[in-house]
Structures are given as C-alpha cells and as structure tokens.
N, C-alpha and C positions, 0 to 999 in steps of 0.2 A: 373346374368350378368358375376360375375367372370369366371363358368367354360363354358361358350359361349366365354370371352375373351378365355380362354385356348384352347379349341378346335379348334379356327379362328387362335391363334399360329400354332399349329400341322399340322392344315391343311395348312398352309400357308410354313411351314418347309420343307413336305413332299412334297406338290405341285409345289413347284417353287426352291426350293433350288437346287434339285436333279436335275432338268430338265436342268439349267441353264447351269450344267457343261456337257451337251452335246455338240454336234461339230453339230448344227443348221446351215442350210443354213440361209446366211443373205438377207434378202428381205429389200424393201423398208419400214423404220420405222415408218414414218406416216400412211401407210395402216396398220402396225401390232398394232398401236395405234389404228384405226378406228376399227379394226377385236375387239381389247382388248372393245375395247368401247361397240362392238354391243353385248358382251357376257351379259353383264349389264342392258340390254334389258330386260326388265317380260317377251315380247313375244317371247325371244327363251329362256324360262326357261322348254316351255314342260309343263309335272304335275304341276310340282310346280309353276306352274304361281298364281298369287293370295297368295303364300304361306306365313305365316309368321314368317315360320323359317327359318333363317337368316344362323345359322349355315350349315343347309342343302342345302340352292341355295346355299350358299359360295364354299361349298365341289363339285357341280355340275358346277362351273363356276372353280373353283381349275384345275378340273381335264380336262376341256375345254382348259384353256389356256396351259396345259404341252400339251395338245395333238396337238392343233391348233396353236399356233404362233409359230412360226420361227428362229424370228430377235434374233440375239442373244444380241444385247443389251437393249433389252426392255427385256428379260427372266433374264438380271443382275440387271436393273432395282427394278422388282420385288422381285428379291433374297434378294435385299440390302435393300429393305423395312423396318419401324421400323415397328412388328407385337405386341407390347407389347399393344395395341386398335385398333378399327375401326379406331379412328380420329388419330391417331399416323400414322397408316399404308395408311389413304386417302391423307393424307397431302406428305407424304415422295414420294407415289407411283405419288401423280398428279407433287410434284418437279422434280423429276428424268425424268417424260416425257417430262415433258415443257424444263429441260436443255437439250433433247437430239432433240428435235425441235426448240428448239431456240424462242420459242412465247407459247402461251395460244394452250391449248390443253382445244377441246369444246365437253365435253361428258356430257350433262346432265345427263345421265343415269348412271356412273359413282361417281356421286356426289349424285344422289339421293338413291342410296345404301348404299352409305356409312355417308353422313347427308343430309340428307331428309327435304325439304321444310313442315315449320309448319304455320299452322295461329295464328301468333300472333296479338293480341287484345291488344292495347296500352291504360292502366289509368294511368291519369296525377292527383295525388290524392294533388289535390290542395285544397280541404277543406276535412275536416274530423270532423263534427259537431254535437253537440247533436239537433234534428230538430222535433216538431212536423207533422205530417204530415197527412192531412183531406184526405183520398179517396175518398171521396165524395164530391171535389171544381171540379170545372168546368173545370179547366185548371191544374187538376192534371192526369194524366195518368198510373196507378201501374200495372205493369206487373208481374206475378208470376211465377216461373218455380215450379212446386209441383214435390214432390216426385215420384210420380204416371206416370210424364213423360206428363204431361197436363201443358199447357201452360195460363192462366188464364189474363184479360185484365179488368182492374176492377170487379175483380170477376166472369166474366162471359169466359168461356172454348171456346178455339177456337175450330174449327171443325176437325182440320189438323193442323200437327207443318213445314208444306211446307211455305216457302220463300216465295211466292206470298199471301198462305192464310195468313200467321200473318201481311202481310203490306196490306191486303183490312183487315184486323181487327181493325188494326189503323187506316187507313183512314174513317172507318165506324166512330168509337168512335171518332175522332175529328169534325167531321159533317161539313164537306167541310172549316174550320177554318185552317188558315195557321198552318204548323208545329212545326212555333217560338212562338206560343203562349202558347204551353202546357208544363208543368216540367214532366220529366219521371220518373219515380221510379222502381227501378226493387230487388225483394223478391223473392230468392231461399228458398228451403226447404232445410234444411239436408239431405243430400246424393240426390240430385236435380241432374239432367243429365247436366254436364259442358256443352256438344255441345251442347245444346239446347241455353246455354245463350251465346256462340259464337255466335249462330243464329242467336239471337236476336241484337245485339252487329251489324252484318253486316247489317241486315234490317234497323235500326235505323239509319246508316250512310249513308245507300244508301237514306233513305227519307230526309234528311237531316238535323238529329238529332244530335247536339254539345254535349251538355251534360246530363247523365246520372247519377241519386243518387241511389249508390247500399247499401240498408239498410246493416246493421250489425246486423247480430242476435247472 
C-alpha cells in the first residue's frame, strides 16, 4: 500500500503539477468538471477496464487530464491537491471543485475510484452467550458455510450458493411455517468464504429474518 501511496504522489507531481503552469485556455468549469468526471468512467479506461490496478488506470487518467482539460483553474485545483493518500487527495480535489462551483459537484464515478461503495452487514451484538444448541428441534434452523465453499442447511448441501437457490432452501426446510417461528444459527468453517455469509446475511433479511446466532468457534 505504501509504495502504491508513493507512486499515486509522483504520478500525481508529474501529472498535474507541470501542466497547471501552462497558459490553458479557460473554458467553461463545469464542463471541465463534467470532462474530469467522465475520465473516471471504467468505460473509457480502454484495456484496463475491469483492471485492478489502481496505480496504473491512475497513471492512464493522469496523463488524460494533462492532455484533455483546459480550464486552468480546475488544472490548480488539482495541483493544490493533498496527494499524501487516495482519501487526502479525494477529499481536497472534491473541496476545491465544489468552491470553484459554488454547490455539490455529482460524479459518482469519481467517488467510486477513490472510496468505493462496500456492503456492509450491520451486528448489533446484543447478547453474546454460552447456549446449547439442539440441530435437530424443529424450530431450529443451522446454516453452515464449509470450507470447501458449500453452503450446508441442517446438514444437507444446497445445490447452488445463488440468491434464489439458498432462499427456496429455506423455504423448503421451514415447510410453508411462518419465518418467525424458526431461530437461525449460522456455523463457518475456518477459512470459510466471507461472501458467502454476506450472502446469506442479505437472503435472511430480504425473507424477513431479525435475528441471527453466529456460533463462536
């Protein structure tokens, strides 16, 4: 991460530093925000579309914006950037546009380069208990995520770890019996696939699952 920080300095140094102190014709600065915006696009990255180095689109959107905007105050903007991180330099570069437009400047695609929407899974870890626990009561439920990348519903392996199959699994195993009648339990393996128990996590919510006891092993 450090020499990714360092490189996103240098390219950032060489890229916009330099260019700024040209004698740019000035255009209108909301289209050269809109232009800065669309560079931030995957679908005009070319190759690297899909790619997951970060350092290398950077360098390809670097050399885009010295080439392609204009305005010269959106290219001091950029100069004046703090480049010492992603988040130092996403925060400075979205301040500096928003005071040179006076409002909210909307570039998702700019925000999703530099901090990216995650799925977070909120536990409210309101009991944390020593609990027997029978798999075999009627109104118990124990999902397992195995190592192996198998998804297991009282011991029996779904067929598919798809969104649709694992919620007609549940609905099988609760036998048309409302959803609040059953306690969930859910058992990873060691070194178990995390998105898999995201997975599980949104299924349960969308069936409309409250709460979840995730064993401690």
């Amino acid at each position: 991460m450090n020499q990714l920080i360092k490189a996103f300095k240098s390219i950032v140094v060489v890229g916009l530093i330099l260019p700024s102190l040209s004698c740019a014709s000035d255009v209108d600065f909301a289209k050269e925000a809109d232009k800065l915006c669309a560079l931030y696009n995957p679908k005009n990255w070319g190759a690297l579309q899909g790619s997951g180095d970060l350092q290398q689109v950077y360098g390809v959107i670097s050399a885009r914006q010295e080439n392609e905007l204009e305005n010269t105050a959106i290219k001091r903007v950029l100069a004046a950037a703090d480049a010492s991180s992603f988040s130092n330099y996403y925060y400075s570069v979205r301040a500096g546009i928003e005071a040179e437009l006076g409002g909210v400047w909307e570039c998702d695609y700019f925000d999703q380069f530099f901090m990216p929407e995650q799925t977070v899974v909120v536990v409210q870890l309101v009991d944390v208990v020593k609990k027997r626990i029978d798999p075999q009561a009627d109104n118990t439920i124990v999902i397992m995520v195995a190592h192996t990348g198998e998804i297991l519903i009282n011991n029996t392996p779904i067929v598919s770890n798809d969104d649709s199959v694992l919620e007609q699994a549940i609905e099988s195993t609760t036998r048309g019996k409302p959803i609040t009648n059953f306690s969930f339990v859910l058992y990873m393996d060691e070194a178990a696939n995390g998105n898999l128990v995201s997975r599980i996590f949104r299924v349960l919510k969308k069936m409309g699952v409250e709460r979840v006891e995730v064993i401690d092993y």
